[in-house]
C-alpha positions as CSV (number, residue, x, y, z in Angstrom):
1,X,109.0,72.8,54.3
2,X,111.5,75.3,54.1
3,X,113.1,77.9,56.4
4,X,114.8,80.9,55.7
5,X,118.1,79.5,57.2
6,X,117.7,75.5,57.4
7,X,119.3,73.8,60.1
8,X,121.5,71.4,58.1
9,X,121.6,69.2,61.7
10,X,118.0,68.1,61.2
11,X,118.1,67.7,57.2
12,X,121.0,65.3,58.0
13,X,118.8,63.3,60.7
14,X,116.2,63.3,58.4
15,X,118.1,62.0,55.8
16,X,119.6,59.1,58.5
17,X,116.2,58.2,59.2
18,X,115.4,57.8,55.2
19,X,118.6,55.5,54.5
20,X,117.7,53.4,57.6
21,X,114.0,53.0,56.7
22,X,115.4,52.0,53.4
23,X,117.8,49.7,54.3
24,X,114.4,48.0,56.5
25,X,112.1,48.2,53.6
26,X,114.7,47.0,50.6
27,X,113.9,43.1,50.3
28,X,118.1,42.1,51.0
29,X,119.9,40.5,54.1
30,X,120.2,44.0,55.9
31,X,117.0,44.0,56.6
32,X,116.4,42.5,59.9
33,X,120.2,43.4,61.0
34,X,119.4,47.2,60.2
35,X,115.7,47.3,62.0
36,X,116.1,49.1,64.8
37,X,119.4,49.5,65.1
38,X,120.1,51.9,67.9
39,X,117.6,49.4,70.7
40,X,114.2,48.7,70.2
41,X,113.3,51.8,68.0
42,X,112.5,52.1,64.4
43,X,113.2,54.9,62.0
44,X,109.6,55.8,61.5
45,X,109.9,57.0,65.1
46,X,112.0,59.2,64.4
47,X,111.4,60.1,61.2
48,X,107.5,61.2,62.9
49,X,109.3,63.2,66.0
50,X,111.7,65.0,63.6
51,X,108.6,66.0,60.9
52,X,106.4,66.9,63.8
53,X,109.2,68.7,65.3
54,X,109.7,70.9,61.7
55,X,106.2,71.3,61.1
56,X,106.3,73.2,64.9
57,X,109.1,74.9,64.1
58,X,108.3,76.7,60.9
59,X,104.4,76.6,61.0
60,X,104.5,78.3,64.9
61,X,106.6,80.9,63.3
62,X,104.3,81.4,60.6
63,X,101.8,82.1,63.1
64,X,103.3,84.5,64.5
65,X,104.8,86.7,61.3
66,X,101.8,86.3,59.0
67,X,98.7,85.2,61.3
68,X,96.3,81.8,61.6
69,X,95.2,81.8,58.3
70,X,98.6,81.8,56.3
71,X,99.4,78.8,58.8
72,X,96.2,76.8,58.6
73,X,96.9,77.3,54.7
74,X,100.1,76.2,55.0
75,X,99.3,72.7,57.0
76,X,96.2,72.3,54.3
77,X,98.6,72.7,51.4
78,X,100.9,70.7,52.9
79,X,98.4,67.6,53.7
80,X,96.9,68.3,49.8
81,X,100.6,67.2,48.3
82,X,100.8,64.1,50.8
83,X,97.5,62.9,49.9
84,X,98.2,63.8,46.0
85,X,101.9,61.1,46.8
86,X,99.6,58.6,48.7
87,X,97.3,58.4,45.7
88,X,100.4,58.6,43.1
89,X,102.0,55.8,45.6
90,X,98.4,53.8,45.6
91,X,98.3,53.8,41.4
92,X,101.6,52.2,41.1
93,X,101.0,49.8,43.6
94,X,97.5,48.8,42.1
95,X,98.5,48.9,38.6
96,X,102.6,47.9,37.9
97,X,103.2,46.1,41.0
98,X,99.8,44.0,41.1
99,X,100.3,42.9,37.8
100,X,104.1,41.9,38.3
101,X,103.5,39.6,41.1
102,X,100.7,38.4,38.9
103,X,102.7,37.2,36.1
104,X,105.3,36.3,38.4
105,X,103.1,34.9,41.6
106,X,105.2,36.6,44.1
107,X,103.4,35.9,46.7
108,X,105.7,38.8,48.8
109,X,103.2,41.0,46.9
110,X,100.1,39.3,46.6
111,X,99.8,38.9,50.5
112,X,100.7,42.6,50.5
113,X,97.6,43.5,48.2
114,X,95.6,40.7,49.2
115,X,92.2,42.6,49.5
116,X,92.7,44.8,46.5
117,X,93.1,41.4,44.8
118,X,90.2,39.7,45.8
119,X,88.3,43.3,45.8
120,X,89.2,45.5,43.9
121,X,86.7,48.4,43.4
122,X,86.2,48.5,47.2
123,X,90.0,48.5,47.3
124,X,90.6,51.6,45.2
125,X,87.3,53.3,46.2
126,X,88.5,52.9,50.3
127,X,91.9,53.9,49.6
128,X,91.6,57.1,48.4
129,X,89.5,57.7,51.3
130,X,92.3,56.4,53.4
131,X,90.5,53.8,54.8
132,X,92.5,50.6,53.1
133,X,96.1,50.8,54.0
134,X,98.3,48.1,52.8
135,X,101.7,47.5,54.2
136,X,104.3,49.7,52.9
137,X,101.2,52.5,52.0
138,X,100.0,53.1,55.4
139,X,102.7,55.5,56.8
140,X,101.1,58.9,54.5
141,X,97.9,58.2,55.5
142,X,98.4,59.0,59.3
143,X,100.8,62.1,58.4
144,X,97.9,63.4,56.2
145,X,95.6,63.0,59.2
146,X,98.0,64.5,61.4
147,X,98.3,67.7,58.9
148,X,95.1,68.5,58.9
149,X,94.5,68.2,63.0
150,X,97.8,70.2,63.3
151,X,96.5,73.6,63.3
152,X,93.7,73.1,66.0
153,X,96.6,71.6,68.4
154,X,99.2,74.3,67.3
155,X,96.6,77.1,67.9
156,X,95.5,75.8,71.0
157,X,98.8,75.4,72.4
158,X,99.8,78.7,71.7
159,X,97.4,80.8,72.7
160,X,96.2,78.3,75.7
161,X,99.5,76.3,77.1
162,X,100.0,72.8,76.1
163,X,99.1,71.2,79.3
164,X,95.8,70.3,78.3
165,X,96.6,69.0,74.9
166,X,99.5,66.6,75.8
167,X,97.1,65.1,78.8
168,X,94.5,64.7,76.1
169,X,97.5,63.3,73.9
170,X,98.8,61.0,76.8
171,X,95.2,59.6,77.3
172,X,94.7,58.9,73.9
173,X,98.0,56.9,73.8
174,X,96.8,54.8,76.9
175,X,93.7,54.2,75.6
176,X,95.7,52.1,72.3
177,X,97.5,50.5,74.5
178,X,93.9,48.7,75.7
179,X,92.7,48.4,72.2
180,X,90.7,52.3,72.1
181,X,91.0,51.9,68.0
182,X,89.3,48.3,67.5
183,X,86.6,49.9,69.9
184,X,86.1,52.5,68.6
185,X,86.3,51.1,65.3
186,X,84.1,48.5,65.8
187,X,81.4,50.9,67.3
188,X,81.8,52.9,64.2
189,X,80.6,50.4,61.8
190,X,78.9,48.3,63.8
191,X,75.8,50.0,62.1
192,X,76.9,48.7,59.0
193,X,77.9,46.6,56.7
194,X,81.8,47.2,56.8
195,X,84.2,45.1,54.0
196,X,86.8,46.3,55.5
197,X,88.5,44.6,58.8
198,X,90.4,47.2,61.6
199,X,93.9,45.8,60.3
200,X,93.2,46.7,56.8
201,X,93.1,50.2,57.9
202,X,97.2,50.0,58.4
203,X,99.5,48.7,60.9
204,X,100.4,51.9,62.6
205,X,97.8,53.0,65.7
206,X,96.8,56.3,64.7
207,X,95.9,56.8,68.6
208,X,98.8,55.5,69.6
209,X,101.4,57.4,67.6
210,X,99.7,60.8,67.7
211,X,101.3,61.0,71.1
212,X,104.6,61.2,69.3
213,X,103.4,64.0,66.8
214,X,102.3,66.2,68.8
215,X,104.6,65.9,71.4
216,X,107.4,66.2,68.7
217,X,104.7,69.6,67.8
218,X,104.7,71.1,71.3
219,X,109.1,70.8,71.3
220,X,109.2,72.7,67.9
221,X,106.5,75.2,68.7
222,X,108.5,75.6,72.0
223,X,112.0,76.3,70.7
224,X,110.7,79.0,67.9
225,X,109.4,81.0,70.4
226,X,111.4,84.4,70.3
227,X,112.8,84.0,73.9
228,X,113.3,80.0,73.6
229,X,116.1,79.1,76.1
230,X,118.1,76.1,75.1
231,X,116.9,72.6,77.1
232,X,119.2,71.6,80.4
233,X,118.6,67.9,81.8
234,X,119.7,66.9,85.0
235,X,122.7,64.9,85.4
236,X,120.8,62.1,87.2
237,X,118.0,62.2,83.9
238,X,120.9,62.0,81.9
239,X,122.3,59.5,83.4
240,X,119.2,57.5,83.7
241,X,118.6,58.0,80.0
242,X,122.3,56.7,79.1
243,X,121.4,53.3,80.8
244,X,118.3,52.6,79.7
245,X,119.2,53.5,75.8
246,X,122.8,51.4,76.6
247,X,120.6,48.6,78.1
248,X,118.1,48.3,75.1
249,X,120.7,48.4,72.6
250,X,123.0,45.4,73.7
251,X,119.8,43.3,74.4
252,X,118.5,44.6,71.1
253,X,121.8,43.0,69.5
254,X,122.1,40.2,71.9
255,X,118.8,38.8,72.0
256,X,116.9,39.9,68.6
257,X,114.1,42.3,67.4
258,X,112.0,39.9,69.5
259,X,112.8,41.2,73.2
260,X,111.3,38.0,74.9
261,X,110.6,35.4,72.6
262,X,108.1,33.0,73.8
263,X,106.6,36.2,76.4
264,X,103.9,37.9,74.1
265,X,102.8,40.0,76.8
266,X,106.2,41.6,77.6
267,X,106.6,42.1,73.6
268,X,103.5,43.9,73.6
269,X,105.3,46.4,76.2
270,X,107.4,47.2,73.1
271,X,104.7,46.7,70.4
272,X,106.0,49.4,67.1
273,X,102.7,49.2,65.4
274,X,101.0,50.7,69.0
275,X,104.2,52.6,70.4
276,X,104.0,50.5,73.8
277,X,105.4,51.8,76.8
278,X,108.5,50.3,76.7
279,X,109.2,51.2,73.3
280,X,108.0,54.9,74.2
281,X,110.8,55.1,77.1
282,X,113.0,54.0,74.5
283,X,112.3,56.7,72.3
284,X,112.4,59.1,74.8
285,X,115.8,58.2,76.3
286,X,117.7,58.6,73.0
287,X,115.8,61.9,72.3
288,X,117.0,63.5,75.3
289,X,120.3,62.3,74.9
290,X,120.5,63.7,71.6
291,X,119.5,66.4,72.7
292,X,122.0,66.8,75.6
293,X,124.8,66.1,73.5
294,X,123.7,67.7,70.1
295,X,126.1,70.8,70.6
296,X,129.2,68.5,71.4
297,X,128.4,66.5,68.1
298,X,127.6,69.0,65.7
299,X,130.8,70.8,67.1
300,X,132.7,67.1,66.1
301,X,130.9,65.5,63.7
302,X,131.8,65.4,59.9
303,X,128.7,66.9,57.6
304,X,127.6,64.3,55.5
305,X,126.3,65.8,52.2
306,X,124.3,63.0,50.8
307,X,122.2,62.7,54.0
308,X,121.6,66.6,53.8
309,X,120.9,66.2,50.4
310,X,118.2,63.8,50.9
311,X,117.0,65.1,54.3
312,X,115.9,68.3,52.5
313,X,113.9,66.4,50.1
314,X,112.8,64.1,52.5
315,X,108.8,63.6,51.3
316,X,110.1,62.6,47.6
317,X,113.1,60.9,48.6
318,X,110.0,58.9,51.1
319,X,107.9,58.0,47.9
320,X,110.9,56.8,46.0
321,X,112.3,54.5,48.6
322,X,108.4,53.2,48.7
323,X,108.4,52.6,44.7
324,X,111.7,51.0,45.1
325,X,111.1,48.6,47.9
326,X,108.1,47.7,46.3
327,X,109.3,47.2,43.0
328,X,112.6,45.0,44.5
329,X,109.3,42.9,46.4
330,X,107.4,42.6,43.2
331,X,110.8,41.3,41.1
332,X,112.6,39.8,43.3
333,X,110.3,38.6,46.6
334,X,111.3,39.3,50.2
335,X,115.1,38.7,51.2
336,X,116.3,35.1,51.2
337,X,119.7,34.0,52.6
338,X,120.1,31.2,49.6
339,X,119.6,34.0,46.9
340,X,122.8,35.2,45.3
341,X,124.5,38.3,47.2
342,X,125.0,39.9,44.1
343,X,121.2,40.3,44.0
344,X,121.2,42.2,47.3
345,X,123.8,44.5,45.7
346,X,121.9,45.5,43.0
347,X,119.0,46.6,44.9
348,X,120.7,48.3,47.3
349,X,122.9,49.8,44.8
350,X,120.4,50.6,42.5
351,X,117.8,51.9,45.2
352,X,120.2,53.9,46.9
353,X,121.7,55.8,43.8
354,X,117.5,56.5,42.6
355,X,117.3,57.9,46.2
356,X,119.9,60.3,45.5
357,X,119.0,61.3,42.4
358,X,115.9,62.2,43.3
359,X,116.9,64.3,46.1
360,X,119.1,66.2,44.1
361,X,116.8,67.0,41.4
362,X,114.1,67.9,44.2
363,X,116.4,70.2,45.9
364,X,117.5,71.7,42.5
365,X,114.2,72.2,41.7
366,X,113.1,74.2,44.8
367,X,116.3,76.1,44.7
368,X,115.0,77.5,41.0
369,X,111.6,78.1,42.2
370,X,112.9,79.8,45.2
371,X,115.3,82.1,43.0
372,X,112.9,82.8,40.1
373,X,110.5,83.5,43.0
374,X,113.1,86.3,44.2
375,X,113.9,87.7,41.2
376,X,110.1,88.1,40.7
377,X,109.6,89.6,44.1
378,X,112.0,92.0,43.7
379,X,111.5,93.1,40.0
380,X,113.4,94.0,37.2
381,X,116.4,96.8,38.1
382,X,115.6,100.0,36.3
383,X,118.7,102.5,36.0
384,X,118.2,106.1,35.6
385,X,118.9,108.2,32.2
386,X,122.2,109.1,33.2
387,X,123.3,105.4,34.2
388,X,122.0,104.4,30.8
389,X,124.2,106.6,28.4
């Protein structure tokens, strides 16, 4: 997506959430200390509110300058080059990586592709309909889903209110929370021989985490609008927000990734895979105070370049990140604390200078189209007889 005037803010959040989804996914020792890092929130939440927030942004204002078709074209092209990455994402994984772990038995890998293993036609043949999700390959998959339903919630908003769609949103969510997807799911194919079980279709509750789309859709949409007024909180919501994202931090830190271990159903209350309640709270604390104090810290915090650079090419800087985590899994296995350090340092060192590259030759690539798309638009200059001589 691009704007006329980006808002380097968001490309540099972006790009945070990429270097911290890395850090998670990279097989090394930062792995558990760098999931979720700010309480009990991931990345991917973020990453998810700040795409859905963009696509709101830029696609609502598309609406309005061009019209609904140049919008719903927009979202389709848009979901088109996802799915083309998923499938690019899918062939590397099925192909290079399989055989790796093969020759190696990395079992890090074989449990990953477990079913494409033992199945393999079915495997490819339910993956590119974005049925078969392995770990690592199941994030796309909802954002292509999302893409495509984004123009019937974006229209609707606008032209109804969002009321209705974020109580249809918020039931949705509260129906994953009680297991709505295995239901439904279940119901689905019960007519049918199904090879495929509901966890194979990914760990991420597409129920569940819509909430988070197109609530992060209705904010964007929101602030485009011509006469958008910027958001005041309450001191007391503020202040209520400070202590529960202070609160979830230090346990976070103190206690583990595991709020209560040995309480499964308090866990659940933060569940990532179905954005429990708890977890949801937590999210929506640290939003608002972002929010709340965004002007103070982009008045006083330093730009960071590099996470500009790779926020603005955030979906291939994504698919890199996946080929190198995967890669690191296949070669080396999942992070050990007796392997050498100097191991971790490669991967991390290697992985993080591919990430770069890649963003910079993305951006330098759009940068060209954009300008030979200029130059085209506005034609050769033609000077008049006299100007000539």
């Amino acid at each position: 997506m691009r704007t006329e005037s980006r808002r380097w803010e968001l490309d540099a959040m972006r790009g945070l959430m990429l270097v911290l989804m890395a850090l998670t996914h990279f097989p090394t020792r930062l792995s558990d200390p760098m999931g979720q890092p700010f309480g009990y929130v991931s990345a991917a939440e973020g990453f998810v509110l700040l795409s859905a927030y963009m696509a709101g942004l830029v696609y609502s204002t598309t609406a309005r300058r061009k019209g609904d078709e140049p919008m719903k074209s927009a979202f389709f092209n848009r979901a088109l080059k996802l799915y083309a990455c998923q499938l690019a994402l899918l062939l590397f994984a099925f192909t290079l990586i399989a055989g790796i772990a093969l020759i190696g038995r990395e079992d890090a890998v074989t449990g990953l592709l477990g079913f494409y293993l033992e199945r393999p036609v079915v495997a490819m043949v339910s993956a590119s309909l974005l049925l078969y999700n392995p770990a690592l390959l199941d994030i796309l998959p909802i954002y292509i889903v999302f893409m495509l339903i984004s123009p019937i919630v974006l229209l609707h908003g606008m032209e109804h209110g969002w009321r209705g769609v974020m109580a249809l949103s918020l039931l949705l969510w509260l129906g994953a929370q009680f297991g709505l997807g295995s239901a439904l799911f279940q119901t689905l194919t019960g007519w049918f021989d199904m090879p495929l079980q509901y966890q194979d279709l990914g760990a991420f509750s597409m129920l569940g985490w819509q909430f988070l789309w197109v609530f992060g859709l209705w904010m964007g949409t929101s602030h485009s609008e011509p006469d958008a007024q910027t958001t005041h909180f309450p001191r007391w919501m503020v202040g209520t927000a400070l202590v529960l994202a202070i609160s979830a931090f230090l346990w976070r830190h103190a206690v583990g990734q595991t709020p209560l271990p040995g309480y499964p159903g308090i866990n659940l209350m933060f569940d990532k895979w179905q954005l429990g309640p708890l977890r949801l709270i937590n999210v929506m604390a640290l939003m608002l105070l972002l929010m709340h104090f965004a002007p103070w810290l982009k008045r006083r915090l330093p730009r960071v370049q590099m996470l500009e650079t790779l926020g603005m090419a955030a979906l291939p800087v994504f698919c890199a990140h996946l080929v190198v985590a995967l890669l690191a899994l296949g070669l080396f296995g999942s992070a050990r604390p007796d392997r050498p350090f100097s191991v971790d340092l490669l991967i991390l060192f290697t992985g993080f200078y591919a990430l770069y590259a890649v963003a910079r030759y993305a951006v330098s690539r759009d940068q060209s189209k954009a300008a030979h798309k200029k130059t085209r638009t506005i034609g050769p200059v033609h000077m008049r007889p006299s100007e000539s001589s």
